[in-house]
C-alpha positions, -999 to 999 in steps of 0.1 A, spaced: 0 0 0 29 24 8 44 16 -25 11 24 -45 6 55 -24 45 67 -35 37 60 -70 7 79 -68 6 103 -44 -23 124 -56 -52 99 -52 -55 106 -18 -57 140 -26 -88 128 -47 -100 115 -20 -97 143 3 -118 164 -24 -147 143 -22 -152 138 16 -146 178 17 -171 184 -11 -199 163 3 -189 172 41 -195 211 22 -222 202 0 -249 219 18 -233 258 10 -238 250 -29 -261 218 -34 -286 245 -51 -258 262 -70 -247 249 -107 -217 230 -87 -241 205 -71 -227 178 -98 -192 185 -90 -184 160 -61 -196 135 -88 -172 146 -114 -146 141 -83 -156 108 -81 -159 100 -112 -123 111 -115 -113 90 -86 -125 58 -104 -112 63 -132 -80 67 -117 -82 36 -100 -96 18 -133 -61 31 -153 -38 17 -123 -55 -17 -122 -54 -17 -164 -15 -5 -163 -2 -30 -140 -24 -58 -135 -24 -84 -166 -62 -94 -156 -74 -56 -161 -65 -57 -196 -86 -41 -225 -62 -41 -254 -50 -75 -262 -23 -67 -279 12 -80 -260 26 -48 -270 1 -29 -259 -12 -50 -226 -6 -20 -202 -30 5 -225 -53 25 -203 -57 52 -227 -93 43 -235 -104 54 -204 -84 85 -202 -98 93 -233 -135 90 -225 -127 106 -195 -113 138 -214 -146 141 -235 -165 144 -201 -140 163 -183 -141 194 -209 -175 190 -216 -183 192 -182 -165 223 -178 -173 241 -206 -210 235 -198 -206 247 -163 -187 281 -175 -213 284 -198 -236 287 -174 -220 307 -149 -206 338 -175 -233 360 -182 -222 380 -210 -236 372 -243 -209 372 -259 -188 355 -239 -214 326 -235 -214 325 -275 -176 321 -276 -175 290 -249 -207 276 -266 -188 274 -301 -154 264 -284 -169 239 -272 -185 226 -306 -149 231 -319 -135 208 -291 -162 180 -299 -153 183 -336 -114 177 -326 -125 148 -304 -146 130 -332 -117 135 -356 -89 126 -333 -94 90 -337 -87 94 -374 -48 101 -367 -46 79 -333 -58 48 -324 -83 57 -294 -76 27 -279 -37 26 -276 -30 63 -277 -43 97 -257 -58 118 -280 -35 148 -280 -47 168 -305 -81 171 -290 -69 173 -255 -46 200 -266 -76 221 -283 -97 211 -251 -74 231 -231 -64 260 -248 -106 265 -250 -112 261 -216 -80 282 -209 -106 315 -228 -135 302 -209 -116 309 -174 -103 343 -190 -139 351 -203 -152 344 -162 -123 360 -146 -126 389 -169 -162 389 -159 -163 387 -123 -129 412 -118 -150 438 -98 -164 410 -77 -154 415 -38 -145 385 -14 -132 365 -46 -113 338 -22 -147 328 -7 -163 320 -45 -155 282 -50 -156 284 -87 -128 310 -87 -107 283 -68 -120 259 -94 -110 281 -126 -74 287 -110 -67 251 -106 -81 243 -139 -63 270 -154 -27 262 -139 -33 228 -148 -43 233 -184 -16 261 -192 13 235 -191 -7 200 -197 -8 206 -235 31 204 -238 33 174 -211 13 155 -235 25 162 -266 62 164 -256 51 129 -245 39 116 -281 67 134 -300 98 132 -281 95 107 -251 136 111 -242 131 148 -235 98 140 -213 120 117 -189 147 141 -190 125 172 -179 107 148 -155 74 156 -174 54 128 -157 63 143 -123 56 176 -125 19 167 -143 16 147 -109 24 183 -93 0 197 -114 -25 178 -107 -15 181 -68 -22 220 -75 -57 220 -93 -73 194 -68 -55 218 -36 -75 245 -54 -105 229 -49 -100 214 -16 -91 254 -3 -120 265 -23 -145 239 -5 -129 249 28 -134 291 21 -163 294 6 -195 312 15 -228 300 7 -239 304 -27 -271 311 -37 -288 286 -66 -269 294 -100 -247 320 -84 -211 315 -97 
């Protein structure tokens, strides 16, 4: 267990979230977060689901012997959910017309990328960079477009769904060249230590989130 937990020292951190965000539930449950400790969760399992695929032989879903550790399938499913969740919820919470118009039609862009994707990478044994990579850099605008929006807003560290956006956003502003550095030049990903420092990352966004369950005032239903 202590060995798994080195490895992967952000899935506790996962769990954390969760137990904060349902112990916290009650300040937003009417607010257009009250699905977020379920994306948590779902995030948590599928987590799990891509350890027990990589190193257990009996988890396998690609039988291909040189491609028995693949858990890319469920990475990639799980990155058509993950930005379409947040460009929904963005969507939602930006009021500006025009703003909502440009994350609407990002996002249409993004699901365009995702169907295509497949065409140049085999879902199934590779992530799908390319629509990863246009996932972020949209929901990178969406968090600018919010931000932008709510500048004049007082008490910001007590708004949960600033916390959100700045872990999201530090996470996405780097992931694109983790991932692709990855597919295109593996040597220089293990010499910058790329694997570690999206383990950082991802230690950084979910902190967000934990802080921004544990400051946050009550919000009101569909207040950002």
């Amino acid at each position: 267990m202590f060995d798994f937990l080195a490895k992967n020292y952000f899935i506790p951190l996962y769990v954390a979230a969760l137990i904060i965000s349902l112990i916290r539930y009650r300040y937003y449950f009417e607010s257009v977060l009250k699905y977020f400790p379920m994306f948590i969760a779902y995030t948590l399992v599928t987590e799990l689901i891509g350890i027990l695929i990589r190193d257990f032989e009996g988890f396998q879903i690609v039988y291909e012997e040189s491609y028995h550790y693949a858990n890319y399938l469920v990475f990639n499913i799980y990155d058509v959910v993950f930005f379409i969740y947040f460009y929904s919820l963005f969507w939602r919470v930006v009021k500006n017309l025009k703003s909502r118009r440009i994350i609407m039609y990002g996002a249409l862009i993004y699901v365009i990328a995702a169907i295509v994707n497949p065409f140049f990478q085999n879902v199934l044994v590779f992530p799908q960079i390319y629509a990863s990579t246009v996932g972020s850099i949209i929901l990178i605008v969406a968090i600018f477009l919010y931000y932008n929006e709510i500048k004049k807003q007082k008490e910001k560290k007590r708004n949960l769904m600033v916390w959100i956006s700045f872990g999201l956003l530090v996470f996405n502003l780097l992931f694109p060249f983790i991932s692709l550095t990855a597919r295109f030049d593996y040597d220089l990903y293990q010499r910058l230590f790329l694997r570690q420092i999206h383990y950082i990352l991802i230690v950084i966004m979910y902190s967000c989130f934990v802080l921004g369950f544990l400051l946050m005032r009550q919000m009101r239903p569909k207040e950002a």
